[in-house]
C-alpha positions in Angstrom: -193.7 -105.9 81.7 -195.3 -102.7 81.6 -192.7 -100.3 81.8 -192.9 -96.5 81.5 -190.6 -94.2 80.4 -188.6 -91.9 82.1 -188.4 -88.2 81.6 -185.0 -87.3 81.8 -183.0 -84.3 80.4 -181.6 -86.9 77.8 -184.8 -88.3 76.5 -186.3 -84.7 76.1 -183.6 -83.7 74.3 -183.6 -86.4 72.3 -187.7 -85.7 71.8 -187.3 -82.9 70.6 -184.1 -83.4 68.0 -186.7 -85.0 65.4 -187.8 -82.7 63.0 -190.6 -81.6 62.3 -193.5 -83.9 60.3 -194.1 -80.5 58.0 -190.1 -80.6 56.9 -189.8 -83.8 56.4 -192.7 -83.7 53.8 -191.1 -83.6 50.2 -192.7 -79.8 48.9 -191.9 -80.7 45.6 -194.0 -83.7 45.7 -197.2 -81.7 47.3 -196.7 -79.4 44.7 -196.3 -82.1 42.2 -199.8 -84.1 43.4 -201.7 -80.8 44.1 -201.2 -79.8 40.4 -202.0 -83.3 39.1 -204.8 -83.6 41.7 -207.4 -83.1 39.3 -206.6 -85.6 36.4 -206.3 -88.5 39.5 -209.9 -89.4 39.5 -210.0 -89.9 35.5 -206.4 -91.4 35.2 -207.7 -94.2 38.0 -211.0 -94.6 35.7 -208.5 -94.6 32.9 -206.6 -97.4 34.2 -209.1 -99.5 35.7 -211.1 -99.5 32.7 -207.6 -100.9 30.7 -207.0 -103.8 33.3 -210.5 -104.4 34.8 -209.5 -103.6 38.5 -210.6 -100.8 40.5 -208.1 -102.3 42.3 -205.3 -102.9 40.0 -206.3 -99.6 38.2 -205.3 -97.6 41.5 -202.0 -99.5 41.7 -201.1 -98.9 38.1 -202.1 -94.8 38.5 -200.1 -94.6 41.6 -197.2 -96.0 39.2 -197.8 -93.9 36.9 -197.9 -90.5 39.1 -194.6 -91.8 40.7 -192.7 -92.1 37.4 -194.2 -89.2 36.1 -193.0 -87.4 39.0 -189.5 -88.7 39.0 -189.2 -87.7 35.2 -191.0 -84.1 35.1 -188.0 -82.8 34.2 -188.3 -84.3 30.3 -191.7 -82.7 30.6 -191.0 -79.4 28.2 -194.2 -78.1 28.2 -196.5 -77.7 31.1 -199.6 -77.8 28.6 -199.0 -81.5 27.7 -199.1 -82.6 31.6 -202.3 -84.9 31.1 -201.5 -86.5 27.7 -197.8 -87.1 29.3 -199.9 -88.6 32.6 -202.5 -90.4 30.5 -199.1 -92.2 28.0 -197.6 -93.2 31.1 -200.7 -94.7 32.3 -201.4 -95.9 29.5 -198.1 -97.8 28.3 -197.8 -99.0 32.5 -201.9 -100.6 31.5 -200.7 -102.7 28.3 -197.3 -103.6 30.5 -199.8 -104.7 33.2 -201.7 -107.1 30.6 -199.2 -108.6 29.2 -197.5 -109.6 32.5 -200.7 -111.1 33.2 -201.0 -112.9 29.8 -197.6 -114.8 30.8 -198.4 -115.5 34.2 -201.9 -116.9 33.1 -200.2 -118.5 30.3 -197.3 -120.2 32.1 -200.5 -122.1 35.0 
């Protein structure tokens, strides 16, 4: 069962034809959560506060960068970066409640 792999020519060359972790890395994106790194700690507080999760608060944050990210380009002035962040978050919280609501609602 235990079977080890050859070195061959092939397999090296195959090795070696993945790139590299560092370029496969999205810049934009580390560039994206490196500027919004310091609003992550009070968007989570933010959003766990709204559902009453630590837990669900991270998810809904995460959401929230994600969709921010995806959409910086509406984003016309780099000033309003937070309250943009903190809308998102915010309207992704009441979304959050509400689902719960029904789901309570329909047990």
């Amino acid at each position: 069962m235990n079977q080890q792999i050859r070195k061959t020519p092939e397999t090296t060359q195959a090795m070696r034809a993945w790139p590299e972790p560092d370029r496969v890395f999205d810049l934009r994106y580390a560039a994206f959560l490196e500027t919004v790194s310091h609003l992550r700690a009070r968007l989570h507080r933010y959003c766990a506060r709204m559902t009453g999760s630590a837990l669900d608060g991270e998810d809904i944050m995460q959401e929230a960068l994600f969709e921010a990210y995806r959409k910086i380009e509406l984003l016309d002035d780099a000033q309003a970066l937070r309250p943009w962040l903190f809308r998102i978050a915010h309207n992704r919280c009441i979304d959050f409640i509400r689902n719960r609501r029904t789901r309570h609602a329909a047990e």
